[in-house]
matplotlib code that plots the C-alpha trace (Angstrom):
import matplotlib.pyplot as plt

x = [-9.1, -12.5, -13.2, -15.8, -15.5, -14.6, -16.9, -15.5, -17.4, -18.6, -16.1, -16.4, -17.2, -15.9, -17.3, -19.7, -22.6, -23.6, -27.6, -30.3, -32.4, -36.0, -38.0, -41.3, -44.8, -47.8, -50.1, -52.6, -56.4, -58.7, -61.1, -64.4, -65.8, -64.2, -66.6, -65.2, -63.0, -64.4, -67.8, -68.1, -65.1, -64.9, -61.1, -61.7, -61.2, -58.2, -55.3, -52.1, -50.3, -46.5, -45.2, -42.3, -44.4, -47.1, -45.1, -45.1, -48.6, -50.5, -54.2, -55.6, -58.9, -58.6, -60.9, -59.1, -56.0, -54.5, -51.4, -50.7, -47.2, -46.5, -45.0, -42.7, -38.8, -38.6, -37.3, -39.2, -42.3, -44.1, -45.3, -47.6, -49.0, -51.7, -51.2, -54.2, -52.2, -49.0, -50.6, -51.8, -48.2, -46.7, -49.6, -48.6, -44.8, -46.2, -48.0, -51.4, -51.5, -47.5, -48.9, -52.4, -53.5, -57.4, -57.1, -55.2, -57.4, -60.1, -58.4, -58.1, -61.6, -62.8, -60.7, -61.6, -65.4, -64.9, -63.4, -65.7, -68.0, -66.5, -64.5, -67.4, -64.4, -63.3, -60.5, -58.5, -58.1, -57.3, -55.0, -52.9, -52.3, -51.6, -48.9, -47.9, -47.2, -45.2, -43.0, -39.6, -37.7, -34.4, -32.4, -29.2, -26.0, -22.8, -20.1, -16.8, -13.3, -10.2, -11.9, -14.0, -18.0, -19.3, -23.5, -24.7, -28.1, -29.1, -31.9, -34.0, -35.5, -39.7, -39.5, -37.8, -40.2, -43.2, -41.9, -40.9, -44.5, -46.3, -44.2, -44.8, -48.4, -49.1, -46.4, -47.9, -50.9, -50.0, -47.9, -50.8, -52.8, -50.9, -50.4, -54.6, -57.7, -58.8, -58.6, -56.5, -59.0, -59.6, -56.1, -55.3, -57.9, -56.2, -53.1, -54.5, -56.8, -53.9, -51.8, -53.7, -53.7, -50.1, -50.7, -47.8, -49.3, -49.5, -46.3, -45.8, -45.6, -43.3, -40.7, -40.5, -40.5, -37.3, -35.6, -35.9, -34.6, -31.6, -30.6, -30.9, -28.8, -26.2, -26.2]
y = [-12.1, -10.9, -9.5, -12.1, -14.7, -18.0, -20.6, -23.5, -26.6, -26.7, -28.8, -32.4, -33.1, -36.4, -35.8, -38.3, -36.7, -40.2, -41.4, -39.2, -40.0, -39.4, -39.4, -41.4, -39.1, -39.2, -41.6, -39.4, -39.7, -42.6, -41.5, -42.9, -41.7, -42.8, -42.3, -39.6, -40.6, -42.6, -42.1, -38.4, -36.3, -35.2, -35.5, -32.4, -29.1, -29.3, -26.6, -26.9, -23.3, -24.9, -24.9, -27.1, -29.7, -29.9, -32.6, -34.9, -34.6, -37.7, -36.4, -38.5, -40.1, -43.8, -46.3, -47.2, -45.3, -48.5, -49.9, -53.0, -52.8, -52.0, -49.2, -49.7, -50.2, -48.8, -45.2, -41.9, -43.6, -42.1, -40.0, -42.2, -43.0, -41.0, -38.4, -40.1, -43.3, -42.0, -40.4, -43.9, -45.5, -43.1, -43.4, -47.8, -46.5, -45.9, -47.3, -49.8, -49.3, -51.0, -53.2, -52.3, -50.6, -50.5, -49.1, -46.4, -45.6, -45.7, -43.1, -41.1, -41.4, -40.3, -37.6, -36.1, -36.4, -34.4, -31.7, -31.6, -31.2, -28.7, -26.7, -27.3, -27.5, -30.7, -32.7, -33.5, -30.0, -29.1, -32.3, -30.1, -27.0, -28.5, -30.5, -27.3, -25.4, -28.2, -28.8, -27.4, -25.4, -25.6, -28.3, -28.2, -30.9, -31.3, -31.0, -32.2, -29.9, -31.2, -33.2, -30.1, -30.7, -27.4, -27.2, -25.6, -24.8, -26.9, -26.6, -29.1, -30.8, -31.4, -35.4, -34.1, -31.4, -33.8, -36.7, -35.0, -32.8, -36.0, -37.5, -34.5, -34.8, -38.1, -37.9, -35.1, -36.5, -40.1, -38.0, -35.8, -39.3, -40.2, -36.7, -36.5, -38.1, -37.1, -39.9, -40.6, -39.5, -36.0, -36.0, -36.2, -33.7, -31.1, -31.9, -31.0, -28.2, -26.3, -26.9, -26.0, -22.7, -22.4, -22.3, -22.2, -24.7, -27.3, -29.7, -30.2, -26.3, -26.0, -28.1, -26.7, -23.9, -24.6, -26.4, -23.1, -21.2, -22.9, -23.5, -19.9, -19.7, -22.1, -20.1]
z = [-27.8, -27.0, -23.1, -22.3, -19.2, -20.0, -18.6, -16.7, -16.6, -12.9, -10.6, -9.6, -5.8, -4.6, -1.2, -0.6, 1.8, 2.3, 2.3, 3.4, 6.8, 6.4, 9.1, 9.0, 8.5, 10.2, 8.3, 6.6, 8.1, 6.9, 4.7, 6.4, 9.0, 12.4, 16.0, 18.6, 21.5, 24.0, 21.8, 23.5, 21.8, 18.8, 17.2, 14.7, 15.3, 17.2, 17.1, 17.4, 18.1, 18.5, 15.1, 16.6, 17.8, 15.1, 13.1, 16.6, 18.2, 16.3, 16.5, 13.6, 14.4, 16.1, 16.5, 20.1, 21.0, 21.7, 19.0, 20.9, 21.3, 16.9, 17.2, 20.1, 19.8, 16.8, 16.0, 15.7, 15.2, 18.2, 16.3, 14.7, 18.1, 19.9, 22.3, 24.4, 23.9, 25.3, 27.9, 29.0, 28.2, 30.9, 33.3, 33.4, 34.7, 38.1, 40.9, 40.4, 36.6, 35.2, 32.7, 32.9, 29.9, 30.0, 33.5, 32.6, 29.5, 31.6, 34.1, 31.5, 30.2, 33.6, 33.7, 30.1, 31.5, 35.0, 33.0, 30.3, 32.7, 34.8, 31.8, 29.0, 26.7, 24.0, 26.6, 23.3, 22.9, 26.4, 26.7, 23.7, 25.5, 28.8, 26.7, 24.8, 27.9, 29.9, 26.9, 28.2, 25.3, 27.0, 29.0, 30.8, 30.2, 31.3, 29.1, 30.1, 29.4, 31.4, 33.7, 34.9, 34.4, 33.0, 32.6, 29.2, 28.4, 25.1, 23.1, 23.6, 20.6, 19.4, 20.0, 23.6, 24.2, 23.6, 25.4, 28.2, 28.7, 28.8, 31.5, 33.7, 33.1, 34.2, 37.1, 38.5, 38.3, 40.1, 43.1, 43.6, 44.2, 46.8, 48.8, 49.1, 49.4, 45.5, 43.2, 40.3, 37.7, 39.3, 39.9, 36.5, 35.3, 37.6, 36.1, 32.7, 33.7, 35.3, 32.3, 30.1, 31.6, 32.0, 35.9, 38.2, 40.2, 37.8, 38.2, 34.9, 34.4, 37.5, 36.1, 32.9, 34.3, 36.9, 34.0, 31.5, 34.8, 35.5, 31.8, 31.8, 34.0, 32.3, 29.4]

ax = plt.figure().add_subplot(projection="3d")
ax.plot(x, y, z, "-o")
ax.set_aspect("equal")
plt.show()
């Protein structure tokens, strides 16, 4: 008998791993030419420095950031709506805009104006770091062992991050409305402004901030 290894056939699994879930891409870009924003901002050019939220931030040129309801109740597409659009979305959940969507746009098209004009910076782009720098990386549950409640610091995922920037945004910008004279468009702009900067001031910034701190803390 010679000194070489035998070869086996390779075994049989009959572990079924069971279907693959894809998650649903970002429609690629029309190929015509589409006008800016609000007929003033450009949509190319933006950068997007979080690798982890890259896949979710829809930046695709619209001709109204407006899907009329299409893309709602249905999972993980989201990200097929735009970051303008669900900025408006969570600017409706409070106060004089629930259900008003062209107000809200509007609000927002004020806003991106005053800092335009005050920054001399693309909004869009300013809108992206602002949502960058709010998006928490941790969170904190409760997990439950005996009938004790013990908090653990979890990482919290892109669709989270995203989701949970945005809110910030607009609800700091709708309680800062009602704590001063300023309206809700400069309101909003400040929100962003700060944000964008990664200032402590900023609300959305603050609570990511104070989350990251006590699931630090939870660790």
């Amino acid at each position: 008998m010679s000194g070489d290894p035998i070869e086996r056939p390779p075994e049989e699994t009959t572990e079924d791993a069971g279907p693959v879930v894809q998650r649903p891409q970002p429609p690629p870009p029309p190929p015509f030419a589409i006008p800016p924003l609000f007929g003033k901002y450009p949509f190319q050019g933006l950068e997007v420095h979080d690798p982890g939220l890259l896949p979710y931030l829809y930046l695709h040129p619209v001709y109204a950031p407006h899907t009329e309801g299409r893309l709602s109740g249905r999972p993980f597409l989201k990200s097929r709506m735009h970051l303008v659009e669900r900025l408006a979305n969570h600017l409706m959940k409070g106060g004089s805009f629930t259900g008003k969507k062209q107000k809200a746009l509007r609000t927002i098209r004020l806003a991106f104006d005053e800092l335009a004009k005050k920054e001399g910076k693309n909004p869009l782009q300013l809108l992206v770091d602002a949502v960058e720098n709010a998006a928490p990386r941790e969170e904190v549950t409760r997990l439950q062992f005996g009938g004790i409640s013990v908090p653990r610091a979890v990482d919290a995922s892109p669709a989270r991050r995203l989701n949970v920037a945005i809110r910030n945004l607009a609800l700091g910008a709708i309680q800062a409305s009602h704590k001063s004279t300023k309206s809700i468009e400069s309101c909003l702009a400040d929100e962003i402004r700060l944000a964008a900067k990664a200032d402590q001031t900023s609300f959305a910034v603050g609570r990511k901030e104070e989350v990251e701190r006590v699931a630090q803390s939870a660790r």
